[in-house]
C-alpha positions in Angstrom: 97.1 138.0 90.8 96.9 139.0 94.3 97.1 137.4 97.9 93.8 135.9 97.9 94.1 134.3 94.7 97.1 132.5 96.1 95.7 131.4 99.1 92.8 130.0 97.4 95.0 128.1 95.6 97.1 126.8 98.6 93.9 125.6 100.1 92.9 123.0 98.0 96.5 121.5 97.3 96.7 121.4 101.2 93.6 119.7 101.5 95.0 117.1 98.6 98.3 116.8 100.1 96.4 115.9 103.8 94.2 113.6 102.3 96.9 111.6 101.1 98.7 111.7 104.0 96.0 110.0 105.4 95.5 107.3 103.3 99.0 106.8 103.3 98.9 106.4 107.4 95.5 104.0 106.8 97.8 101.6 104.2 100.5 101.2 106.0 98.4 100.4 109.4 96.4 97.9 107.8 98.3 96.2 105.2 100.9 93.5 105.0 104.2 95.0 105.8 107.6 93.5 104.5 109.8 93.5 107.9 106.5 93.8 110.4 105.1 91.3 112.6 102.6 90.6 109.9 104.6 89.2 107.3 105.6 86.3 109.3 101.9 84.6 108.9 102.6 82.4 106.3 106.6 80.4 106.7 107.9 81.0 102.5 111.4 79.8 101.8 113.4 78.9 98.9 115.3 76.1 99.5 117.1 75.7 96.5 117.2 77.0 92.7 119.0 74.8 90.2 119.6 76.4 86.4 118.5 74.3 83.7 118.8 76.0 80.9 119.4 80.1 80.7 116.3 82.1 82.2 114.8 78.4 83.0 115.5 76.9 87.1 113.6 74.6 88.9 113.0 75.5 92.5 112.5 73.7 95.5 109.8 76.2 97.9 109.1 75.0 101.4 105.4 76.4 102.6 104.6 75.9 106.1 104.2 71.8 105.5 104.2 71.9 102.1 107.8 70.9 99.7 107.0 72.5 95.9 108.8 71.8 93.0 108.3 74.8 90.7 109.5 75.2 87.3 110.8 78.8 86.7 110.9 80.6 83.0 111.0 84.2 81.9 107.2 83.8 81.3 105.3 81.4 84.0 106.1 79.6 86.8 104.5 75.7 86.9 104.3 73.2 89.8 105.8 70.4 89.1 105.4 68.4 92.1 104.2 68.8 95.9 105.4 66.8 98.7 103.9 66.7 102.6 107.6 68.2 104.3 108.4 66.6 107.9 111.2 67.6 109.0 113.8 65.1 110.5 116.6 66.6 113.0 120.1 64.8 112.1 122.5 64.7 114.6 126.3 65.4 114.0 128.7 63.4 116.4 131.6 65.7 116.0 129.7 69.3 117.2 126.0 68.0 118.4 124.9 70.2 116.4 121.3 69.9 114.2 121.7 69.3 110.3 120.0 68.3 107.8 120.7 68.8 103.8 118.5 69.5 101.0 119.1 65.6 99.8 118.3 64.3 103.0 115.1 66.1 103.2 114.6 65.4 99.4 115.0 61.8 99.9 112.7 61.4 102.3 110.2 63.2 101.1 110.9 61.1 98.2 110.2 57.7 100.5 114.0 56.9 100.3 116.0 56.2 103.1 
C-alpha cells in the first residue's frame, strides 16, 4: 500500500465527514431547539402530578389556555378532562404579593367559588 492509496482513501471519508458537518449545521439552524428562542412558541407546564397507584399519576398540564387532566401509565397517556384556564391574581394582605394555588385554580375552573 503506498501514499496514493491512502490519500484516496482520506478523500472520500473527508468528503463524508464534511457532509455531515453540514447537515448537522442545517438541523440545528432550522429545528426546534430545547433552550432557544424557539422553544418558547407553545407555554407547556405541568402543574401537578398525583400517584395513584405505582407507575399510574394523574396530571394536571396547563397549555397556553387550555387545563388537561391526563391519566399517566407505563403504556399510554389518556385525557381525562379539559378545562378553558383563566387565570385569577389573588392577593396576599401580609406581602402584596400575587398567589394563587393549584385548588384555587382547580376550583374555578371547576365553577366553584
Amino acid at each position: 500500500m503506498n501514499f496514493l492509496d491512502v490519500i484516496k482513501t482520506l478523500i472520500p471519508l473527508i468528503l463524508i465527514l464534511g457532509g455531515l458537518f453540514a447537515v448537522l449545521l442545517l438541523v440545528r439552524k432550522y429545528s426546534f431547539s430545547m433552550n432557544g428562542k424557539k422553544a418558547k412558541l407553545l407555554s407547556v407546564e405541568v402543574v401537578n402530578n398525583q400517584l395513584i397507584l405505582p407507575k399510574k399519576y394523574i396530571s394536571v398540564v396547563r397549555i397556553e389556555d387550555k387545563l388537561l387532566v391526563l391519566g399517566v401509565s407505563e403504556n399510554n397517556i389518556s385525557l381525562l378532562k379539559e378545562y378553558d384556564y383563566k387565570p385569577e391574581i389573588i392577593i396576599d394582605d401580609k406581602n402584596d404579593q400575587f398567589k394563587q394555588t393549584f385548588v384555587d385554580v382547580l376550583k374555578q375552573n371547576l365553577g366553584m367559588k
